[in-house]
BANU-835121 format. One record per residue (C-alpha): x, y, z; residue number from 1. Coordinates in Angstrom, 1 decimal. Example, Ala and Ser with C-alpha at 12.3 -4.5 7.8 and 13.67 -1.06 7.14 Angstrom:
BEGIN
{site {12.3, -4.5, 7.8}, 1}
{site {13.7, -1.1, 7.1}, 2}
This chain:
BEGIN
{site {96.4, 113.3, 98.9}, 1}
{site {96.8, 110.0, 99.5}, 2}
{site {99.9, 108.2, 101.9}, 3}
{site {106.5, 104.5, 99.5}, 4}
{site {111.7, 99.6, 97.4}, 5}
{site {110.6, 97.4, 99.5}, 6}
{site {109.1, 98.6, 103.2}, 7}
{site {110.4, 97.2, 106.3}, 8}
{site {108.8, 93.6, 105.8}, 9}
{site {106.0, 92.5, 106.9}, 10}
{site {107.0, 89.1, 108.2}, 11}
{site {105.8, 86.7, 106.2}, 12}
{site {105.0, 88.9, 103.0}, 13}
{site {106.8, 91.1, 100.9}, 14}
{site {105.5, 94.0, 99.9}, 15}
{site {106.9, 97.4, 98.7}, 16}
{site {106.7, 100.7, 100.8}, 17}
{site {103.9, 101.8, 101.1}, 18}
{site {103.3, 105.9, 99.9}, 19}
{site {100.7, 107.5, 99.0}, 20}
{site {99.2, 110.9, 98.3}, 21}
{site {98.1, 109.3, 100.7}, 22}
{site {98.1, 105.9, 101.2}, 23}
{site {100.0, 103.4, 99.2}, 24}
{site {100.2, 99.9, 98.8}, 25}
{site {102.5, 97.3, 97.9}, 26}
{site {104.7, 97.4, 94.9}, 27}
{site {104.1, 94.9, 92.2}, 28}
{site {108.0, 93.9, 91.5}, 29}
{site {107.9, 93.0, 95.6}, 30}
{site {106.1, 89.7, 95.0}, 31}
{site {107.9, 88.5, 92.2}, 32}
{site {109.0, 85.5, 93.7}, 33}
{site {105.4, 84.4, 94.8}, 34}
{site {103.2, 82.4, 92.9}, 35}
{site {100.3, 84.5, 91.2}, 36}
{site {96.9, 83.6, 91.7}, 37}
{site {94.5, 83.3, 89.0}, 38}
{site {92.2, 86.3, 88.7}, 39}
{site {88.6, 86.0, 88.4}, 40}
{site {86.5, 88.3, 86.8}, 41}
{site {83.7, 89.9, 88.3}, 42}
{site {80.2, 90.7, 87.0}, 43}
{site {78.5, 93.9, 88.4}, 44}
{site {74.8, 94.0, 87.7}, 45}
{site {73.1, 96.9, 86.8}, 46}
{site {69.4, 97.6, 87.2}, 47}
{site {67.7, 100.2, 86.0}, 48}
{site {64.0, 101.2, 87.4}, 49}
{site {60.9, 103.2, 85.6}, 50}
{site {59.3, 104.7, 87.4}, 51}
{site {55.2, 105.3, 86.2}, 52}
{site {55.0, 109.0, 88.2}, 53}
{site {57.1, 112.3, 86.7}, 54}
{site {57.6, 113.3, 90.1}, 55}
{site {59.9, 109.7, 90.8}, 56}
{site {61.2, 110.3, 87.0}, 57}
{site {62.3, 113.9, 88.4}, 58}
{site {63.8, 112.5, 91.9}, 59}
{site {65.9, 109.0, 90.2}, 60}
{site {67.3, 111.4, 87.4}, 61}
{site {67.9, 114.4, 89.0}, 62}
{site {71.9, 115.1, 88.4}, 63}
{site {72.6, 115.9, 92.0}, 64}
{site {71.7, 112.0, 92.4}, 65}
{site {73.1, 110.9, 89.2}, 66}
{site {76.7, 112.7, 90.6}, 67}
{site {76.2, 111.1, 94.4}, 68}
{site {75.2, 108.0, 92.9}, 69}
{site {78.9, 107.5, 90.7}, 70}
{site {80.7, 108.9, 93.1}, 71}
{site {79.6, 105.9, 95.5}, 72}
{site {80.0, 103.2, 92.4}, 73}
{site {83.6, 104.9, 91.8}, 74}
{site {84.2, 104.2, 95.3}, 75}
{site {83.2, 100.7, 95.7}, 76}
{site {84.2, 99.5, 92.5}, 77}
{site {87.9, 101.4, 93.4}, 78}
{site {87.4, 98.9, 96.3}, 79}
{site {86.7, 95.7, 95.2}, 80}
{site {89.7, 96.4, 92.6}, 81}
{site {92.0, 97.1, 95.2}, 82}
{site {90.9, 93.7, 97.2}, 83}
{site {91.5, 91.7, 93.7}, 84}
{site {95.0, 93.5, 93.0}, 85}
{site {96.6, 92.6, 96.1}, 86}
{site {95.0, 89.0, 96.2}, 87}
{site {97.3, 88.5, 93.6}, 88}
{site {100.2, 88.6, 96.3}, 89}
{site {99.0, 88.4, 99.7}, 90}
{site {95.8, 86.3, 99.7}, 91}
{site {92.5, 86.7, 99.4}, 92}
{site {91.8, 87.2, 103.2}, 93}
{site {95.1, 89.2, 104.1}, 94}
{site {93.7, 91.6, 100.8}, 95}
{site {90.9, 92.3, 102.4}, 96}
{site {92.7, 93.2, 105.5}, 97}
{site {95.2, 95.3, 103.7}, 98}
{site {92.1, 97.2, 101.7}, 99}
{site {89.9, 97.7, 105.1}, 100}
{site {93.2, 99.6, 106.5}, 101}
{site {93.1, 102.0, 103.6}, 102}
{site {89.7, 102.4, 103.7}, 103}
{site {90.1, 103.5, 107.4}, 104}
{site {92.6, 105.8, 107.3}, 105}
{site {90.8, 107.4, 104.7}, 106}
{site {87.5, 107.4, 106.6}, 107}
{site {88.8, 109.3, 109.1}, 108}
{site {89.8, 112.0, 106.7}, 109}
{site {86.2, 111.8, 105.7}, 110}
{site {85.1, 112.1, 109.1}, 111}
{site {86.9, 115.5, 110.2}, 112}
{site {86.3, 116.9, 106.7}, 113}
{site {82.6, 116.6, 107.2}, 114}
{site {83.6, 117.9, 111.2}, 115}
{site {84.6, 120.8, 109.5}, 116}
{site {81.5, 121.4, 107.6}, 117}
{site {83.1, 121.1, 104.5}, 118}
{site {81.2, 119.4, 101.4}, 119}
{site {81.1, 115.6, 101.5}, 120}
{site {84.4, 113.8, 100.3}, 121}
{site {84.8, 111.2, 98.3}, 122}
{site {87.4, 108.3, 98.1}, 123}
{site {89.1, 106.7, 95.1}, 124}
{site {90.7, 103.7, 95.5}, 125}
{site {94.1, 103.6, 93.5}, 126}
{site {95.1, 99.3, 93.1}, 127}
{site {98.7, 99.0, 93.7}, 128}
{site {98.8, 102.3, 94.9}, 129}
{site {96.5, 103.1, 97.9}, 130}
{site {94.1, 106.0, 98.1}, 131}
{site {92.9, 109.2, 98.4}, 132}
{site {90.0, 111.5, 99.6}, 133}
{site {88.7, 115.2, 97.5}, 134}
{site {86.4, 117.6, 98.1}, 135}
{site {85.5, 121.3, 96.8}, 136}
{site {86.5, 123.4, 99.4}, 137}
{site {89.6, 123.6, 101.1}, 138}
{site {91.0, 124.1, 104.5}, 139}
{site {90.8, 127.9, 104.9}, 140}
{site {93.4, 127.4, 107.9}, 141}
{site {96.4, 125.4, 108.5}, 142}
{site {94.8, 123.7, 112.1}, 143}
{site {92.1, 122.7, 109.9}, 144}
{site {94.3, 121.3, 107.5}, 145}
{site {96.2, 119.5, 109.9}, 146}
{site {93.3, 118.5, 111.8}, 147}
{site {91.9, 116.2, 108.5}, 148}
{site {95.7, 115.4, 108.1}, 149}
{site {95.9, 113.9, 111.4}, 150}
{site {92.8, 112.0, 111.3}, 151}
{site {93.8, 110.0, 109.0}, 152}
{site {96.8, 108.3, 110.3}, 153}
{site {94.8, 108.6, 113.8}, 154}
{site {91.9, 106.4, 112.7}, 155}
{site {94.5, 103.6, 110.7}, 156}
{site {96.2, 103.4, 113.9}, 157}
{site {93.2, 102.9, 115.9}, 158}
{site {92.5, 100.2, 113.5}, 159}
{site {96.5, 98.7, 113.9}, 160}
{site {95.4, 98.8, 117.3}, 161}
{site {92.1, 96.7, 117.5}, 162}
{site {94.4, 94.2, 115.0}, 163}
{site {97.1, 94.3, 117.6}, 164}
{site {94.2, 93.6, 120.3}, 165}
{site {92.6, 90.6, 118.4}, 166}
{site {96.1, 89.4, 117.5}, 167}
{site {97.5, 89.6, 120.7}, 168}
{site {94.2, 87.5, 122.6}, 169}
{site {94.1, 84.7, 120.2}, 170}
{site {97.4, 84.5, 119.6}, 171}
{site {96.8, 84.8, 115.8}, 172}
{site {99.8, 85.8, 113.5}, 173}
{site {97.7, 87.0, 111.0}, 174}
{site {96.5, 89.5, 112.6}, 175}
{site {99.9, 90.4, 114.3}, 176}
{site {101.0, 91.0, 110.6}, 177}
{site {98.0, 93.1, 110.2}, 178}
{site {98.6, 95.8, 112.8}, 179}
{site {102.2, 95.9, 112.0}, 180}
{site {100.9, 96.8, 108.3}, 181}
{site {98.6, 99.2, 110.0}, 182}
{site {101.0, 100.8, 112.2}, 183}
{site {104.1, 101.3, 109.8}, 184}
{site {102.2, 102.5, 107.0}, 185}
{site {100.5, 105.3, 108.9}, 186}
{site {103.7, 105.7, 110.8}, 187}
{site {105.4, 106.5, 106.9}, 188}
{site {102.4, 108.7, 106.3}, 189}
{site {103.6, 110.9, 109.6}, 190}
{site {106.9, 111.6, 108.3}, 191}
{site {107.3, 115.8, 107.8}, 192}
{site {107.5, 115.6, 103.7}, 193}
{site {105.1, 118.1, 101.7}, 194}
{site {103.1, 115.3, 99.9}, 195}
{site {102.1, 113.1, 103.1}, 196}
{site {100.3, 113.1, 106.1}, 197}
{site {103.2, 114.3, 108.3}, 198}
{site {103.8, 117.1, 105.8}, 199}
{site {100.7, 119.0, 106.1}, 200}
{site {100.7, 118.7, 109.9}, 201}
{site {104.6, 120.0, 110.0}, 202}
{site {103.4, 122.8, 107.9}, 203}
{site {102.0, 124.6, 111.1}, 204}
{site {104.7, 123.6, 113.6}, 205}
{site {107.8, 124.8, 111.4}, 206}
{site {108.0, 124.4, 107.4}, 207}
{site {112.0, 123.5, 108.4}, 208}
{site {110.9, 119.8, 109.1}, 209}
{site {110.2, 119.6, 105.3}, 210}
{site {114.1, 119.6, 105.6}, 211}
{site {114.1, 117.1, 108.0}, 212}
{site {111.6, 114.9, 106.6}, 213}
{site {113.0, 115.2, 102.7}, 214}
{site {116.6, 114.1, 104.6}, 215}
{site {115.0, 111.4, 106.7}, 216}
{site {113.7, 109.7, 103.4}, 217}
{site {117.0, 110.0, 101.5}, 218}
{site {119.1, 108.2, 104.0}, 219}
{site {115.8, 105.7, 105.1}, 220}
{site {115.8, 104.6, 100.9}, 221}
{site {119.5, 104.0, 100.8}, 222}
{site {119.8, 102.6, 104.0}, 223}
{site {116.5, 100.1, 103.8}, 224}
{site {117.2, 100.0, 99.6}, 225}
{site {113.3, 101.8, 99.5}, 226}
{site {113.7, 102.2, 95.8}, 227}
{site {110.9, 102.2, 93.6}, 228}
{site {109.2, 105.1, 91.2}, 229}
{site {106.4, 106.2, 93.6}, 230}
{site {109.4, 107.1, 95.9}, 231}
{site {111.4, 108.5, 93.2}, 232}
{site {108.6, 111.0, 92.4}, 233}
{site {107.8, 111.7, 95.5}, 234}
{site {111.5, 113.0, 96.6}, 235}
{site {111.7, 115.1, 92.6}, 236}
{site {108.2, 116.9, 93.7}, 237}
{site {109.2, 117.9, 97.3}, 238}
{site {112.8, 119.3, 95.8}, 239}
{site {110.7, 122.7, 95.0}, 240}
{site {109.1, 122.7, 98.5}, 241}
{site {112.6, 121.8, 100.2}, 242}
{site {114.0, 125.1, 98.2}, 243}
{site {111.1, 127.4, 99.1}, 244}
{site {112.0, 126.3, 102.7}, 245}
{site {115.6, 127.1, 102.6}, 246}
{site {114.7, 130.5, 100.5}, 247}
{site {112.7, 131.0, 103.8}, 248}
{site {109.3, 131.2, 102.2}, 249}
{site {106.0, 130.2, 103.7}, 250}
{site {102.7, 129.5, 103.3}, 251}
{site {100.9, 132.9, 103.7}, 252}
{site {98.3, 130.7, 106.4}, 253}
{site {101.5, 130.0, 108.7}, 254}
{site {101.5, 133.7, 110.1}, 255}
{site {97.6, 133.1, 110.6}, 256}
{site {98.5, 130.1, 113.0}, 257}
{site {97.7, 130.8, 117.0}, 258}
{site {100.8, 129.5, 119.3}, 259}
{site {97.9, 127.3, 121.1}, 260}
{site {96.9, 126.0, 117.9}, 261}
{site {101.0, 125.5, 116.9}, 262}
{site {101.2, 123.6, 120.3}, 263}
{site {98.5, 121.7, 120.1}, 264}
{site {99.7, 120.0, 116.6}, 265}
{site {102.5, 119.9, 117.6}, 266}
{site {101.7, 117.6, 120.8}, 267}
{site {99.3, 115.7, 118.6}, 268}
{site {102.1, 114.9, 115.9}, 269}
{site {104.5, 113.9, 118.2}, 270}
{site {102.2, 111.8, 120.4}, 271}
{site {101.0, 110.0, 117.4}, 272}
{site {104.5, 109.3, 116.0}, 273}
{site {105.7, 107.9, 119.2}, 274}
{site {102.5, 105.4, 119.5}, 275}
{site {102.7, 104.2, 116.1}, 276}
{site {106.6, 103.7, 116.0}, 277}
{site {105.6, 101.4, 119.3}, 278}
{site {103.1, 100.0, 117.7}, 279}
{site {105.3, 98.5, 115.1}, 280}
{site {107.9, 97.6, 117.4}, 281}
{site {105.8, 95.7, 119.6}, 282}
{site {103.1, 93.7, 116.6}, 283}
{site {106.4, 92.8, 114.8}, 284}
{site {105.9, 89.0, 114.6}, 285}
{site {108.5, 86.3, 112.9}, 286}
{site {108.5, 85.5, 109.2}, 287}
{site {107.3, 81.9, 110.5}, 288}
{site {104.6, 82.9, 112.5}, 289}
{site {102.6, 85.9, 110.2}, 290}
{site {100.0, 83.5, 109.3}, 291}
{site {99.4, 81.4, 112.4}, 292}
{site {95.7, 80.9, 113.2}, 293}
């Protein structure tokens, strides 16, 4: 909505950086030198029930259903993809791992949506490429939008964080690796570019960040060599925002925009960039140890 060539590594694996509308996963060309696992292909049953009564005929078939009903199969089946794609790379287990994170960070989008009162979202799955959550209405404010921006990298941390936890008691690598995954992927989706997390929430503190964030990339994918097309697109679509920016123009919502409310993402932003750029300094485990038991 959705969260970037290769990220900072995750010892032990490579993987590409992560972006995302909203939340991306690893790049294919990343694991090039690993050996790829043969692919199994898996059989979803469907079964179909008659019903004997016109009223249970009406109920079952009854579009509202029928629409609720692939929207869930979209999802899960999105899912179970995205689990198979990266198994290809990273494992079957670490997959799943890497696929519950997404699914997180999306939930809590899901959660502050329906908070809102807004109709219920739903969640695609995207293999290779993360995620992203939709719904009909949208935000009428900025602090609402912000609020359901936040969320999401709020929850994935919180879920970096329970990793870190487990990791840190048991003295499991694995699951070092998994909260460093956790935490730098929702840390990228915090930076203050149009397309991300980070961008939506800058949009009510000051639309200049856009700047700030567009740079920040720039010099972060020479400097770290973060080159790969999802990055490349994402830097080409935020060159009109950048220019609206510099022209001085805002969204019309900005004006609407209380100074409590300015503060109060603003503290949240910056409180939640600080803890997930800790986060990743302190789960960061060596290449040698990412999979210990």
């Amino acid at each position: 909505m959705n969260e970037p060539t290769s990220p900072p590594a995750v010892p032990g694996l490579e993987r590409s950086q992560a972006i995302e509308g909203e939340y991306l996963g690893p790049d294919p060309s990343a694991a090039s030198g690993r050996n790829w696992k043969a692919a199994g292909g898996t059989a979803v049953g469907i079964a179909v029930a008659f019903a004997k009564f016109k009223s249970f005929l009406f109920v079952l078939f009854n579009l509202k259903w029928i629409f609720l009903g692939s929207k869930f199969a979209l999802t899960a089946g999105t899912f179970l993809a995205s689990i198979w794609f990266y198994s290809l790379f990273y494992g079957w287990a670490f997959a799943f791992v890497f696929a519950a994170l997404i699914a997180i960070h999306e939930g809590g989008h899901v959660v502050f949506v329906r908070a809102l009162g807004f109709s219920a979202p739903a969640v695609y799955f995207v293999p290779g490429l993360g995620a992203f959550t939709t719904w009909k209405d949208a935000p009428k404010t900025l602090f609402q939008e912000s609020a359901i921006a936040f969320a999401g990298p709020l929850f994935g941390g919180l879920a970096g964080l329970a990793c870190f936890a487990y990791g840190a008691a048991t003295g499991s690598g694995f699951w070092m690796a998994a909260a460093y995954v956790a935490f730098f992927l929702n840390l990228f989706n915090m930076i203050p570019i149009a397309f991300l997390d980070g961008g939506k929430m800058t949009n009510a503190i000051s639309p200049q960040l856009w700047i700030v964030g567009f740079v920040f990339v720039i010099v972060a994918a020479i400097a770290f060599h973060w080159w790969n097309p999802i990055l490349l697109i994402l830097i080409v679509l935020s060159i009109p925002r950048v220019i609206s920016v510099f022209r001085g123009e805002k969204d019309p919502r900005y004006l609407a925009v209380t100074s409590r409310e300015r503060a109060t993402i603003a503290i949240a932003y910056f409180a939640l960039v600080a803890l997930l750029a800790a986060g990743v300094v302190v789960s960061h485990v060596q290449p040698g140890q990412a999979f210990a038991t």
